[in-house]
N, CA, C and O of each residue as an XYZ file, in Angstrom:
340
protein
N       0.812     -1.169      0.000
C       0.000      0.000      0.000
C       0.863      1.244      0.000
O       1.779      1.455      0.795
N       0.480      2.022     -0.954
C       1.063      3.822     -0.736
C       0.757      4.529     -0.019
O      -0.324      5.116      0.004
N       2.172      4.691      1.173
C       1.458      5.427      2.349
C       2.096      7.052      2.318
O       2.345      7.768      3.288
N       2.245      7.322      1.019
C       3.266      8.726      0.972
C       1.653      9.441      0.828
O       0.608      8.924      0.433
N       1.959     10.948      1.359
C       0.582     11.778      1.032
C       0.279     12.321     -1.079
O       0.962     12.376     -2.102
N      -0.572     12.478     -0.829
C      -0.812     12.229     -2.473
C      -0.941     14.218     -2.268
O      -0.809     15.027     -1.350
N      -1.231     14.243     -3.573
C      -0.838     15.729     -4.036
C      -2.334     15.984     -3.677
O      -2.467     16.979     -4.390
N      -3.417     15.842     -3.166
C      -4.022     16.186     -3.070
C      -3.842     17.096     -1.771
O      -4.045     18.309     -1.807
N      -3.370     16.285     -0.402
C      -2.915     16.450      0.332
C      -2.196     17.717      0.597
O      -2.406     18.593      1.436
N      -1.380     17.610     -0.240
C      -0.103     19.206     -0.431
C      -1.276     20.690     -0.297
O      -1.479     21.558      0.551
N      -1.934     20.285     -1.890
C      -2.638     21.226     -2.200
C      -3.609     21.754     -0.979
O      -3.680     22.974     -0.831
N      -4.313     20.955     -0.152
C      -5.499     21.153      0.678
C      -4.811     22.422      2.081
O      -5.336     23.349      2.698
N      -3.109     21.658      2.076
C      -2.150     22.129      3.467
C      -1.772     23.296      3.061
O      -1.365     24.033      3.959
N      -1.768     23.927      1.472
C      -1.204     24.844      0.896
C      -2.721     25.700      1.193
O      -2.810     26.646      1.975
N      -3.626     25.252      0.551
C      -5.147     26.220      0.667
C      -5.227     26.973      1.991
O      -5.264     28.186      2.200
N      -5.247     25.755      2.981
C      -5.910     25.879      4.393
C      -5.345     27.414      5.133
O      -5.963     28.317      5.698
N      -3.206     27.116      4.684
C      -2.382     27.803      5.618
C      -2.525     29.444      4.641
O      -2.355     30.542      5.171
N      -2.832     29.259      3.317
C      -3.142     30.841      2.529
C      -4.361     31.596      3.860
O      -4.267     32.561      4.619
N      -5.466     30.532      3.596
C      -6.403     31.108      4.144
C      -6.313     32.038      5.500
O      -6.830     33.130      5.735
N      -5.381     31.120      6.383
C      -5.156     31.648      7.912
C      -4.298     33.065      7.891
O      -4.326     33.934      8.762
N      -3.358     33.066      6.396
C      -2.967     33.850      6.238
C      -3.723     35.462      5.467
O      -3.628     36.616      5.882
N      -4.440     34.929      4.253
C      -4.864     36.276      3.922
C      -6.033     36.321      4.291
O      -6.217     37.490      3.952
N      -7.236     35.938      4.816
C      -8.204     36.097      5.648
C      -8.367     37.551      6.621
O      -9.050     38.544      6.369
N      -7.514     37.291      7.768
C      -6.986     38.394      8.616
C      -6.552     39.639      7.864
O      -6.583     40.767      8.356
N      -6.197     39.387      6.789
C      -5.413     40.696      6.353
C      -6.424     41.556      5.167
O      -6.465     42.703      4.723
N      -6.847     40.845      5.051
C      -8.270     40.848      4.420
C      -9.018     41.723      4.677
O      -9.201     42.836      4.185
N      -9.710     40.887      5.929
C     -10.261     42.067      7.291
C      -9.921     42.886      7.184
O     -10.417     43.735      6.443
N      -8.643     43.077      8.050
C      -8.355     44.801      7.999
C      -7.832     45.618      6.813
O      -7.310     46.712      7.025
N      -7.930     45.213      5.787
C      -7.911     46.374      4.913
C      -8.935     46.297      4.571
O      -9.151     47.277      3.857
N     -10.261     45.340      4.681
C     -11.772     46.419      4.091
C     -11.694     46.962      5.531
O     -11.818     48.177      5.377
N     -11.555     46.714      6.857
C     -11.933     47.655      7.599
C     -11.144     49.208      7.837
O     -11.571     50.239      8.358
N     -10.405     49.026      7.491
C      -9.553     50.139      7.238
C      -9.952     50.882      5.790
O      -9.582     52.044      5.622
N     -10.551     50.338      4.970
C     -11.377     51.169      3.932
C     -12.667     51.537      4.425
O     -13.028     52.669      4.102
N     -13.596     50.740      5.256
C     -14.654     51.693      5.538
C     -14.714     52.367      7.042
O     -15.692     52.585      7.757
N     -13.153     52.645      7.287
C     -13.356     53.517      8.523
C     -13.928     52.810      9.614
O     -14.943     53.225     10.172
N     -13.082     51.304     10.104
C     -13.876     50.586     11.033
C     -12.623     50.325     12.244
O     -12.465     49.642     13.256
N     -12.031     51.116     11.610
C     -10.304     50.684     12.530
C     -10.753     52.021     13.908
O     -11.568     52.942     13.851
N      -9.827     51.596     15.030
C     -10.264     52.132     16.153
C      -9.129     53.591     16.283
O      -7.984     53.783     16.691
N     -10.025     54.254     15.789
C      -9.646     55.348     15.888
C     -10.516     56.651     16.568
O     -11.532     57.145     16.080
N      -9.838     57.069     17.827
C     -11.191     57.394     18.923
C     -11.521     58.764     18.446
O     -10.722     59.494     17.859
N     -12.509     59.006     18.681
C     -13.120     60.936     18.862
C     -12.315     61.618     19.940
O     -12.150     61.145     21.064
N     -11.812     62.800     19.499
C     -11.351     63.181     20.808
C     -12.162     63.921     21.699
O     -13.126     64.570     21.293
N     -11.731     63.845     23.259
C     -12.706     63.881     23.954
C     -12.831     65.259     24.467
O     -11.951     65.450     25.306
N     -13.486     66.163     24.313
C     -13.271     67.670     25.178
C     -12.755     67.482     26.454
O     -13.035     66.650     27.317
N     -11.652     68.737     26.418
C     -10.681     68.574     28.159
C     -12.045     69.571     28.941
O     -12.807     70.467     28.579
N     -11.816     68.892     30.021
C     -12.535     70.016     31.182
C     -11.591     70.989     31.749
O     -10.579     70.710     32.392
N     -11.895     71.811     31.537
C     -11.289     72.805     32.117
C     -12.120     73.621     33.405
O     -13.296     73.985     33.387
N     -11.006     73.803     34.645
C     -11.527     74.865     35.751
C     -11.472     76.476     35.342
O     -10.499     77.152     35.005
N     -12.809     76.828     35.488
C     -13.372     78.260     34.671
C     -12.601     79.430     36.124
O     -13.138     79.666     37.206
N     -11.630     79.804     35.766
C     -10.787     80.667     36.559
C     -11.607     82.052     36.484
O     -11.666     82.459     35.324
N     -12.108     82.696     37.208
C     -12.671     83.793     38.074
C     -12.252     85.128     38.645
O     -13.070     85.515     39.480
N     -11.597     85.663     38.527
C     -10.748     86.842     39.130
C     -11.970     88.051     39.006
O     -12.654     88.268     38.006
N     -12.031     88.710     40.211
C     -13.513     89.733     40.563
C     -12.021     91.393     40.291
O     -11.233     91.677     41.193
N     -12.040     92.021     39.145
C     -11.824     92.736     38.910
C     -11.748     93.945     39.897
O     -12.961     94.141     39.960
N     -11.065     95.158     40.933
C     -11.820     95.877     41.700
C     -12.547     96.928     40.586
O     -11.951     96.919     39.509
N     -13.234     97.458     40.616
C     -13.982     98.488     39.964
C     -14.950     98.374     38.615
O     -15.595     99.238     38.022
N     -14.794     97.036     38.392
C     -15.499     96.057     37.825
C     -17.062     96.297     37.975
O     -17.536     95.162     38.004
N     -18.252     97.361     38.101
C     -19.412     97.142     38.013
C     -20.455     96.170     37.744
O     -21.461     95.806     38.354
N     -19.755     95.779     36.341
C     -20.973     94.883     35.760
C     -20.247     93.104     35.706
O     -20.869     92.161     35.218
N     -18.837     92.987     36.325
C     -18.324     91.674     36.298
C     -18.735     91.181     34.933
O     -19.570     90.328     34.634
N     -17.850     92.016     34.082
C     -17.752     91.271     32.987
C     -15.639     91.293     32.572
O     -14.848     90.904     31.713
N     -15.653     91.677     33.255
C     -13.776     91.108     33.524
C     -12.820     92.383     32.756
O     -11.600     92.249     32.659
N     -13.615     93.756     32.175
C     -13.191     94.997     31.504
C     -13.957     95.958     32.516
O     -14.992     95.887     33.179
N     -13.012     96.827     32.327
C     -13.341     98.187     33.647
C     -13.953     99.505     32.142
O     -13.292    100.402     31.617
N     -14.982     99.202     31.947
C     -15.377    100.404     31.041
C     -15.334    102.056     31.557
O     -15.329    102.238     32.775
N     -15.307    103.121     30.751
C     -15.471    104.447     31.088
C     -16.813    104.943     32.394
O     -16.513    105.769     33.255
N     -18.155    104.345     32.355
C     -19.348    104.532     33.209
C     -18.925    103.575     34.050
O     -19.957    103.192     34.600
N     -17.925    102.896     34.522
C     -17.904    101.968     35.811
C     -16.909    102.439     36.750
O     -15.911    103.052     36.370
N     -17.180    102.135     38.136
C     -16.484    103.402     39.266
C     -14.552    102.814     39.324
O     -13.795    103.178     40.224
N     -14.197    102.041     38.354
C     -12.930    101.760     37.973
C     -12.051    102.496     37.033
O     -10.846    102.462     36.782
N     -12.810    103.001     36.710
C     -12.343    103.654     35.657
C     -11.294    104.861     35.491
O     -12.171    105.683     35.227
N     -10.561    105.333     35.456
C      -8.699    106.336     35.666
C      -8.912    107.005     34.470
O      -8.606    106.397     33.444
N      -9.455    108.337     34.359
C      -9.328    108.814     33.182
C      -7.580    109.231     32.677
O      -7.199    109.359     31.513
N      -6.812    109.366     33.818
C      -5.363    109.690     33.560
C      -4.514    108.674     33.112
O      -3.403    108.797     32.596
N      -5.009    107.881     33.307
C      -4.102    106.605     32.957
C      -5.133    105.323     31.617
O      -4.565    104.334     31.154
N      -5.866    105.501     31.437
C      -6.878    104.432     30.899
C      -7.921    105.527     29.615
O      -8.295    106.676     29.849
N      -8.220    104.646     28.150
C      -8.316    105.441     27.605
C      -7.738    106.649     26.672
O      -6.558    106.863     26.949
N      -8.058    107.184     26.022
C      -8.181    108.561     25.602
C      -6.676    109.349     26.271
O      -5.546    109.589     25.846
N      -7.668    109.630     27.935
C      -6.522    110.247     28.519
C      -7.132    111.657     28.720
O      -6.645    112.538     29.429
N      -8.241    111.740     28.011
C      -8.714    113.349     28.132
C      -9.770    113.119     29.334
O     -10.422    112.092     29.521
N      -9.790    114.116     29.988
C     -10.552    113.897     31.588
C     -11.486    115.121     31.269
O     -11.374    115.920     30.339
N     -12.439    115.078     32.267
C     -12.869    116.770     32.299
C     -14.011    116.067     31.738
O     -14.104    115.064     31.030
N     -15.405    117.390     32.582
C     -16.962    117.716     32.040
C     -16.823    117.667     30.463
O     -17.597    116.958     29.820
N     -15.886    118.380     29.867
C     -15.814    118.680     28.408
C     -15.541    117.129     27.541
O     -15.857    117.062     26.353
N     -15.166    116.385     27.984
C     -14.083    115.228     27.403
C     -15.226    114.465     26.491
O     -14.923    113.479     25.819
């Protein structure tokens, strides 16, 4: 009796080990064509909302305008002071 493997054999060991091989690779390049690869959203940072109370600040909006009791006409502004200004 012929106990050597017949070419059928070869061929089936040759199929099987392609398969294990391009299968996987397969996969990920259609998934990598329809955008299935793990690639995350990025996530918004939280940030602590820092606060500083301005002095002369009226309306706490974090600018010392001309009508708010902060306001330096000698130094801030224009620069022109006075009823007339």
């Amino acid at each position: 009796m012929n106990r050597s493997p017949s070419i059928f054999t070869y061929a089936v060991t040759v199929v099987v080990a392609a398969l294990f091989y391009l299968v996987p690779i397969a996969v990920m390049a259609l998934c990598i064509h329809l955008g299935l690869y793990a690639h995350p959203e990025p996530q918004p940072v939280a940030t602590a909302a820092v606060t500083t109370v301005v002095p002369g600040d009226d309306n706490g909006d974090g600018i010392i305008d001309e009508d708010e009791s902060g306001w330096d006409c000698a130094t801030m502004g224009n620069r022109i002071c006075g009823w007339c200004a």
